[in-house]
N, C-alpha and C positions, 0 to 999 in steps of 0.2 A: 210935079215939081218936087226936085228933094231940099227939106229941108236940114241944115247944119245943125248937129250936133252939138255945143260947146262942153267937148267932153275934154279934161285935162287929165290925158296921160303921162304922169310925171316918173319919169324913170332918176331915180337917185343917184348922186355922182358919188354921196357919202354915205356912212354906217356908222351905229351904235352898239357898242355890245353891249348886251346887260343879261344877270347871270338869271339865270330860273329859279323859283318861279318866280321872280318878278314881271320880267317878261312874259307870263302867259297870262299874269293876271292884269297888266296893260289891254295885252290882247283881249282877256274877256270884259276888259272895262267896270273891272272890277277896286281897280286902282288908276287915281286922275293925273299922278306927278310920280314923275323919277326923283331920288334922291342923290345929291353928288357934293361931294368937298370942292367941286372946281366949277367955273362958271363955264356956262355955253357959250362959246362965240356968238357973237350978233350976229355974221354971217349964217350962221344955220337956225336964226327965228326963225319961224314961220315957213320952213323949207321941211320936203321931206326926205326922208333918211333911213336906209335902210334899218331894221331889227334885226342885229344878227344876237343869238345865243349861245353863252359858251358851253366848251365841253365838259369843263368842269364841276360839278355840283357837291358842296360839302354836305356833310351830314346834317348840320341844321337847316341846309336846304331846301333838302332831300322830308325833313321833316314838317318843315312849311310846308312845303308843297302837299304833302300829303293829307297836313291840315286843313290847307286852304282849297284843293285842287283835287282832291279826293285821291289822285296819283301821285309819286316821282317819275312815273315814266313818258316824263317829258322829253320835246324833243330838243334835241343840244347838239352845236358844232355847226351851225349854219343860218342862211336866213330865214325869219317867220312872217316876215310882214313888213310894212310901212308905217313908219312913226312919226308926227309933225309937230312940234315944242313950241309954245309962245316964249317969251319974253321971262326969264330966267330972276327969282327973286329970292334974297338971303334971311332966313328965318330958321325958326327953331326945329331940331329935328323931332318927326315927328315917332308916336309908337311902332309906328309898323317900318319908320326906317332907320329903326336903332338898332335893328341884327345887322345888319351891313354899317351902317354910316354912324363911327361910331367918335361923333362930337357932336357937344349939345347941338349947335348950329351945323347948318347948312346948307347946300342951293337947291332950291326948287324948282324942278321946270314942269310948270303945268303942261297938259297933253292937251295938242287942239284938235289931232285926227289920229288913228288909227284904223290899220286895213291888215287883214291875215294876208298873205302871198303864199303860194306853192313852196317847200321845205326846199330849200339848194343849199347842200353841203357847201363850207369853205372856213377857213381861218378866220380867226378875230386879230381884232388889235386892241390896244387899250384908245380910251378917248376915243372923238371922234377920227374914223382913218377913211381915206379913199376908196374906194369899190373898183378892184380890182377884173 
């Protein structure tokens, strides 16, 4: 007798870009909350959404990363993974997101899952955008 899996394979309709490292220290779950001047839509709680990373990396990026990440030769311009956001709350920006985000306050979105995925080049957009 076979028995049923209840495996949920969630393929993402949307994506996030966020620049590096941030995004890899998501991924290493080394960091619990995105930081953003703009609130999540309720539609995308609890959903999950692609991680795309952009091409772009500035110098004090580049320098994070090497501090935090031990490399800059991170991977940029496409997707890294799966990211799922609880419920989005406005608070004070924290130390580690005051190189980017840069007012005292801010939106938090705590992380409820995260998963690496295979590297696929492609475009970003700003905000959340459809997956093309």
């Amino acid at each position: 007798m076979l028995i049923p899996l209840n495996l949920s394979i969630s393929i993402p309709k949307y994506a996030v870009s966020i620049r590096q490292p941030w995004a890899e220290l998501l991924l290493r779950r080394q960091k619990s909350e995105e930081y953003r001047q703009w609130q999540l839509s309720e539609k995308h709680w609890d959903q999950w959404l692609y991680l795309h990373v952009s091409v772009s990396m500035a110098k004090a990026e580049k320098l994070a990363a090497l501090m935090r990440c031990g490399t800059f030769d991170l991977p940029r311009g496409g997707y890294v993974g799966k990211i799922r956001f609880d419920r989005p709350y406005w608070g004070e920006t924290p130390r580690e997101g005051q190189d980017y985000v840069r007012c005292p306050y801010c939106w938090h979105w705590p992380v409820t899952g995260i998963e690496w995925t295979p590297f696929v080049l492609a475009k970003g957009k700003l905000r959340i955008f459809k997956v093309e």
